[in-house]
N, C-alpha and C positions, 0 to 999 in steps of 0.2 A: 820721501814723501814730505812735500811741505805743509806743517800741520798748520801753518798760517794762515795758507788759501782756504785750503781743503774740507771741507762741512759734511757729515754723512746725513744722505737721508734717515739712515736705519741703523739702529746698531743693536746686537742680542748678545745679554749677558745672563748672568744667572746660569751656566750651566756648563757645560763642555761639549767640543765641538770635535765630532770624525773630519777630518782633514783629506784623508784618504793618501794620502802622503807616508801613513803610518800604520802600526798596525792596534792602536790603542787610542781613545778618542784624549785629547789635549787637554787641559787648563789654559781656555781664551775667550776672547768676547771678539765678536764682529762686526768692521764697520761696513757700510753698503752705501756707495754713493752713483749716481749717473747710472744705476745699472749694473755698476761692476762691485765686486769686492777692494774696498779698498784696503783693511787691513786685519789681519789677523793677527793679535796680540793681546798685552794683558791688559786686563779694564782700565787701569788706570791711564795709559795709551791708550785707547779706543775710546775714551770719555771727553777726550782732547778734541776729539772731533766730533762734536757733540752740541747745537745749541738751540735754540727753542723752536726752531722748524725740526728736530732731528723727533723722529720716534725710539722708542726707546723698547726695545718688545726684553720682557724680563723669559727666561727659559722654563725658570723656577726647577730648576734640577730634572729637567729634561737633556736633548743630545740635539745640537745640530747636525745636518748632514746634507751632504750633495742633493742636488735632485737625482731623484733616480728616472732611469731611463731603461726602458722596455725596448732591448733586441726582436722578439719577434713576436708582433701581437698585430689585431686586427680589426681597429676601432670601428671603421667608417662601415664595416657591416653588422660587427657588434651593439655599435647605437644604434641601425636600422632593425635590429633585434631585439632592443629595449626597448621601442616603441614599437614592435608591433605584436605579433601574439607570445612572450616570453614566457618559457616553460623555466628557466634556469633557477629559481626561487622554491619550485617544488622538489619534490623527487620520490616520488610512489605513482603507480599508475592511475592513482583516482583524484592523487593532483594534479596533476598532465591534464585528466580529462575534463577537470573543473577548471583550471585555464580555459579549454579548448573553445569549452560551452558557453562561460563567460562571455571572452572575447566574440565570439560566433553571434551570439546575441546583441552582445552591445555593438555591433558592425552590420547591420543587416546590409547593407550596401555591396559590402567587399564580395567582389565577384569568386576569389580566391582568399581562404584562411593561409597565411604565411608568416613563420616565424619559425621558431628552434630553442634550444636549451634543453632538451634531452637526453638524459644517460643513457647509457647499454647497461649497467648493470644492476638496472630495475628492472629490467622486462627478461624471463628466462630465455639464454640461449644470446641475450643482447638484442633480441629482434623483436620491436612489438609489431602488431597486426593492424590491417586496416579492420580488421572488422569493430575492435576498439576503437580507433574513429567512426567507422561509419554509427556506430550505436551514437553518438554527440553532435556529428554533422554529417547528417546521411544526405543532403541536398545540395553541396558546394563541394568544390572539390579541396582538399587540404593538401600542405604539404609542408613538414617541420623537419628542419635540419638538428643531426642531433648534434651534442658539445662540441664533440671532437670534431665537427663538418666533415667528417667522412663517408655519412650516411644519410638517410632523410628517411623519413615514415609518410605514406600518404594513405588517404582512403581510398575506397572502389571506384568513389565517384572520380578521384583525381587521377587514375591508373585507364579509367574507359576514357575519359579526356584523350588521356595522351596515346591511347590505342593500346598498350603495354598490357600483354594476356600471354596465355602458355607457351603463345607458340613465337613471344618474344626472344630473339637468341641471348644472351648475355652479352654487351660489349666488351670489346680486350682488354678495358682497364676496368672494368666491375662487376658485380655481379646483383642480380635481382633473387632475394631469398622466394623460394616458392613454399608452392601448398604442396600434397600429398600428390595432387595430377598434375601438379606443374604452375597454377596459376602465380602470379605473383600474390607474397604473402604479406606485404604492408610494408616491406623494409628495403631498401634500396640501396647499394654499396656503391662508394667511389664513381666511379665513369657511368654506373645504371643512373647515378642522380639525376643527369641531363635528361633522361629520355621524360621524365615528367616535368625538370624545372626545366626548360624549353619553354614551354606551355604558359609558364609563373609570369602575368602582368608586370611589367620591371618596376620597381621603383620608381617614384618620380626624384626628379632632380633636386625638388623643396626636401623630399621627406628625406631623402638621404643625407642633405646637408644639415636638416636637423639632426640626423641619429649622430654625425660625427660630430656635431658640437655639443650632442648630451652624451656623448663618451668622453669628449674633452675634459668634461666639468667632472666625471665620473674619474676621470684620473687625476686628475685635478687634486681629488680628493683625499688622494691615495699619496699622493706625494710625487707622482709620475709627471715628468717637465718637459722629456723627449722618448721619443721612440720611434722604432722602424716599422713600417708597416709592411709585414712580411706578403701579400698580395694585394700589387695595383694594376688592374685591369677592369674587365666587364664578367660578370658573374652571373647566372640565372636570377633575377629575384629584381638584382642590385643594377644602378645604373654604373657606368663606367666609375670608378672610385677616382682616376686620375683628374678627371674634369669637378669631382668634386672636391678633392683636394685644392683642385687651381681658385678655382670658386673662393672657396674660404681663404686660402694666403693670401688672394688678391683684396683681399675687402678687408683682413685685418683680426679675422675672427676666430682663425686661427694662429692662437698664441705658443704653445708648444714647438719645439723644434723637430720637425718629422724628414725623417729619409724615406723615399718609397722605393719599395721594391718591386720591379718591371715583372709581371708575369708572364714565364716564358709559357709559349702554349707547347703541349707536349703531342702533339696532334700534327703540327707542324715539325719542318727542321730548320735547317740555319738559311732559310731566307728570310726569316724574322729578325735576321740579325739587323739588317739597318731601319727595320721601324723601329727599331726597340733603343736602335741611337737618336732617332728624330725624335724621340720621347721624351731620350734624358735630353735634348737639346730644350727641348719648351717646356721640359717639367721642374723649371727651376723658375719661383716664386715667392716674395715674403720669404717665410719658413720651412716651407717644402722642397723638397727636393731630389727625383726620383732618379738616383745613380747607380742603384741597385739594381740586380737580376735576380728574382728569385723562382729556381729550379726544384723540382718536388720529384724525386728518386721514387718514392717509395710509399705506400700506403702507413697503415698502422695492424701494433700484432693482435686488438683484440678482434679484430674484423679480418685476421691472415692476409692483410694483400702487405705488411713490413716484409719489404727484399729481406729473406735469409740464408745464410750460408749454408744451415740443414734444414732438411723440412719442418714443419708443425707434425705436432702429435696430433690423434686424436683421443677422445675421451677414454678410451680405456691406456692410457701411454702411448701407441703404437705410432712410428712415422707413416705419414700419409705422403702423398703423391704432393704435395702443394708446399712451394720454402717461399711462397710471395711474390710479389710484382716488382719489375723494374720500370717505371713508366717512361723510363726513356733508356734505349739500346746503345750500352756502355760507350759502345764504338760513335754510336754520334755524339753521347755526353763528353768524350773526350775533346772531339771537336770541336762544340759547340763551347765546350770552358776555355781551347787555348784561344778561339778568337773572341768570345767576350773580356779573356782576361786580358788579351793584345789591343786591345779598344779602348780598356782604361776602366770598366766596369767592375764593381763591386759582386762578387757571387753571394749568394744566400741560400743554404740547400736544407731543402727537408731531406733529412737523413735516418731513417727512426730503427732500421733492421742492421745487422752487423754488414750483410750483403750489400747494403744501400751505400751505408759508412763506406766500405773499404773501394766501389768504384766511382764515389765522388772525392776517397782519396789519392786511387789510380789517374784520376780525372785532372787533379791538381796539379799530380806530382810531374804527368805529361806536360802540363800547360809550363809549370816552372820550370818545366826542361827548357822547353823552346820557347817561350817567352823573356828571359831570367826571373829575379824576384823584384817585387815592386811591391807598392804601398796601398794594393786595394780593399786588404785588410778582409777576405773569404773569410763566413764564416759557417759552420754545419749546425740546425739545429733540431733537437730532440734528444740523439744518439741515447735510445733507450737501450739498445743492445749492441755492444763497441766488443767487435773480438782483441782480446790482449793483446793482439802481432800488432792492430794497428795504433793503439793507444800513443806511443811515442811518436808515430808520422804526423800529426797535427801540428806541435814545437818542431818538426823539419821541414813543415810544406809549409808553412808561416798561417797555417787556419785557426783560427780560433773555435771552443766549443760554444758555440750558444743552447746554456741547462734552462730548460723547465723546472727548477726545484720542485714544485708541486706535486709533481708525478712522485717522486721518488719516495712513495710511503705505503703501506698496508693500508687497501679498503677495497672495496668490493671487485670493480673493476679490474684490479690489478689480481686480487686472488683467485676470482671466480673465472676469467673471461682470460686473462693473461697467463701466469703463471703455470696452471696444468697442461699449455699446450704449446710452452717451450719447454717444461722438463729441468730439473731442480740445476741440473749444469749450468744450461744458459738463462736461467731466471737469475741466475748469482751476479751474471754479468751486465744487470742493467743499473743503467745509471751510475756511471763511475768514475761521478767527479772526483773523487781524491783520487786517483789513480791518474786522473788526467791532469790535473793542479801539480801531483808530485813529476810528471813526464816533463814539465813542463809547456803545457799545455794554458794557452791565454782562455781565459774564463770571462762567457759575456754572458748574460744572464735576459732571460724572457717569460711571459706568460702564455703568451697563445690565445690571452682572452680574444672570442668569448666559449672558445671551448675549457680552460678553466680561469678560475680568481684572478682579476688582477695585483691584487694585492701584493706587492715588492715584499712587506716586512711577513707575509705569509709562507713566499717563495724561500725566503731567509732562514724563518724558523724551522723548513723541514729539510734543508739542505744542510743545517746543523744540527736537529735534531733525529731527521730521518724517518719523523710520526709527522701524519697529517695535525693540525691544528686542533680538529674537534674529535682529537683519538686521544687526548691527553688521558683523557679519566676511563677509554677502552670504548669502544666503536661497538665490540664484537659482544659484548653480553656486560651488565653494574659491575662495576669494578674490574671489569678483565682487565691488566694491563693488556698493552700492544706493542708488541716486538716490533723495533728500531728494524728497516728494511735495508741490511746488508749495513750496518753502523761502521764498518771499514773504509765508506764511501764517505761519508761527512766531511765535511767543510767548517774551517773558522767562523765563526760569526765576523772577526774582519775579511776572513774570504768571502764570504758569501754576500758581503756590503759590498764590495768594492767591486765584485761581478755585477752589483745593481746599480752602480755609479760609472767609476771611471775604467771599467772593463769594458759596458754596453758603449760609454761612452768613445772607446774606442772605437768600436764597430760602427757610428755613425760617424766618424770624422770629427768628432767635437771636440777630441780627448786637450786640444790647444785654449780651449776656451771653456771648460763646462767638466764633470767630472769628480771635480777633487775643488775644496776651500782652500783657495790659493788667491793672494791678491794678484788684481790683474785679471781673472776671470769673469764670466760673467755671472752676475748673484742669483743664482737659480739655484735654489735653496727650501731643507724642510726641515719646519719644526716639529720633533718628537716628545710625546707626554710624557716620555720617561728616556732612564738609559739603558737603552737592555743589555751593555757589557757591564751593568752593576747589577744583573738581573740574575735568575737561574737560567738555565739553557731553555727549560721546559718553559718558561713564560715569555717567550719574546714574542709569537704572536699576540699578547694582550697587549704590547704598544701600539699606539693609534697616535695620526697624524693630526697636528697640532695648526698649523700653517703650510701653506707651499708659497713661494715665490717664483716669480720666473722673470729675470733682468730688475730683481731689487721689485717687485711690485706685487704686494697678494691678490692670488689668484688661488685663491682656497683659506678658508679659516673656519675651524670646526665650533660649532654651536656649543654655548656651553651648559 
């Protein structure tokens, strides 16, 4: 480096920097010029390039760090869910309904209430009712998807909309919870969701491009620089996500670096295969860029359709007749993986049941038969329930895990809705990142927003500490503590950074430019208020993001 020429726009001293190169944050200050990082070194070098157009951002005994980047998350319907009727803020049935009534009122217009952010493990059973809607909007018809978008709640009015009554059959990928004679009962599973979002007025093009640029700014905030957007297509509600993606990289307004992911329809088979190339051929723009396929095996276990290798219990222990859904029939997922992986496509799989896991690992291991290995960089994500046999096949089929940290903790859902209806065996076996990290197993790391937080340094603290955030002082009654969920699974805090930087960063292709604080990269970068490897384990969620950058330029700085 010629320190002659060379003048940093930016340079941040005052504190130590994760590198990501390492497994312990450094003693270094940073310079930032053009975009890129130009040097990582000691202040007194980094000063040198320094002169009155240079800023000079002090740390004050905070941590620099990569930007992080979210494997598998889902902005561009999650903004259209922050502007429209957002249930995600409450969580009791008589918040939900004060949501409902609000918005309902303040919208008299809206021909249809539509929105989401609803748990399952407020309402007993996981299934609230229409009749609890219809008591708030007995005269529109509703329809709210809950967190985890695997479900939806709607009212009477929205269920006689759509014709959907007793003598509705169940489609083969979902099921419609009923009343005592049959009618539908307000809750709607998986594939039943279509039969009333069908009906849902779509989106307009304006309001979707706003929701994805008030997600934008929403991660923004967070410290999130890139991510993959684990479904791009046309959705009930939502308009096409793909054209709204193009939209914004063309105009500039999308700043984040995003990979999309091609929604395979599982309704179809492999004639989809060459729209789904004329996609990635025109869905490259600006920062976008949709070279991903992502495949959905398998439902989720609190709602039983997670593919499992043995059935579900039910309430009294006992196996039932039902081990889950395959949404697509092994024998064409096989095919369908070796020719998108012979194409050059990136796979992206929901994987959430051991069942699910082990034949999108059969799936791979075919495709690498007769493909050979190459650089697409497959990766599965959820893997809430990972049988042991398959654990080491991910480091030999070359996939990577993509973790939900979030999940992996004690609260309601997971106790009440999960756990009694796999049976203490395989409740053992969920979520088993250490086990996958020691296999040797590559770790990318995601949220899934907006079915939970996005929050990276949230995802961090429970993959290290293995309690949700706001269980520190006991969830379950003043002072209860709350047992660590399976604490043989945890992760380093530099594991679990490095899964939110230059792990994810792998899985999007950036890993050459972005990732890790290396000169030469590009300066997509975030300020933290603190250092949490000076911290105790138990306080790393109280750091909060300071700054973000993205190519040396703020795009987020938190209020003081």
């Amino acid at each position: 480096m010629d320190r002659n020429r060379q003048r940093a726009d930016t340079v941040f001293v005052g504190g130590k920097v994760f590198t990501g190169t390492s497994d312990a944050p450094v003693e270094a200050a940073v310079a930032v010029g053009g975009g890129r990082i130009l040097a990582v070194a000691d202040e007194s070098d980094v000063r040198l390039l320094v002169d009155a157009a240079t800023e000079v951002v002090d740390l004050a005994g905070g941590l620099l760090v990569p930007g992080f980047q979210d494997a598998h998350v889902h902005p561009a319907v999650a903004g259209v869910q922050m502007l429209g009727c957002d249930l995600s803020a409450e969580h009791s049935v008589d918040g939900y309904l004060a949501v409902v009534a609000a918005y309902a009122a303040a919208h008299p217009e809206a021909p249809w209430i539509r929105g989401g952010g609803w748990s399952m493990d407020v309402f007993p059973g996981g299934t609230p009712t229409r009749a609890m809607l219809d008591a708030v909007v007995p005269d529109r018809p509703v329809l709210l998807g809950n967190r985890d978008g695997h479900g939806a709640w709607v009212n009477t009015r929205a269920l006689r909309l759509a014709g959907v009554d007793a003598h509705t059959p169940d489609p083969v990928d979902g099921r419609i919870e009923r009343e005592p004679d049959g009618a539908p009962a307000g809750t709607l599973q998986e594939g039943a969701v279509d039969l009333v979002a069908r009906h849902v007025p779509i989106a307009t093009a304006d309001e979707a491009h706003a929701g994805l640029l008030a997600a934008q700014e929403h991660l923004f905030s967070l410290g999130v620089t890139s991510w993959q957007d684990a479904m791009i297509g046309s959705f009930p509600g939502n308009p096409d996500n793909f054209d709204v993606y193009l939209r914004a990289a063309r105009e500039g307004s999308l700043r984040a670096r995003v990979v999309g992911a091609l929604w395979w329809d599982r309704e179809r088979g492999l004639e989809q295969i060459p729209e789904l190339e004329e996609r990635r051929r025109t869905g490259r723009a600006g920062r976008f860029n949709a070279t991903s396929v992502k495949i959905m095996q398998d439902g989720i276990a609190e709602n039983f359709t997670a593919g499992m290798l043995e059935p579900y219990l039910d309430g009294c222990g006992c196996a039932t007749g039902n081990s889950g859904l395959s949404f697509i029939d092994p024998e064409l997922l096989r095919d369908a993986v070796r020719l998108l992986d012979g194409s050059g496509f990136q796979l992206h799989f929901h994987a959430l049941g051991d069942r699910a896991v082990r034949e999108v690992l059969d799936a791979l291991e075919a495709a690498r038969a007769a493909n050979g290995a190459n650089d697409n960089r497959h990766h599965l994500a959820h893997l809430q329930v990972v049988h042991p046999d398959d654990i080491p096949r991910f480091a030999r089929v070359g996939a990577a895990a993509n973790i939900q940290a979030l999940w992996a903790a004690h609260e309601p859902q997971m106790d009440e809705l999960t756990i009694p209806f796999l049976g203490p065996e395989r409740a053992a076996l969920q979520y088993p990142f250490g086990d996958l990290k020691r296999a040797g197993a590559r770790l990318v790391a995601g949220s899934d927003w907006s079915v939970s937080s996005p929050n990276p340094l949230w995802g961090i603290h429970v993959a290290v500490n293995r309690i949700a955030p706001d269980e520190n002082t006991g969830a379950h009654g003043a002072g209860e503590p709350v047992a660590p969920f399976f604490p043989e699974q945890a992760l380093t805090l530099a594991e679990a950074l490095t899964a939110y930087t230059a792990g994810s960063a792998w899985a999007n292709h950036l890993d050459a430019v972005t990732g890790t604080v290396e000169e030469g990269k590009y300066a997509d970068l975030v300020v933290l208020d603190r250092n949490p490897f000076d911290l105790p384990a138990a306080e790393i969620a109280e750091t909060r993001v300071s700054r973000t950058y993205i190519d040396g330029e703020q795009v987020y700085a938190a209020k003081d």
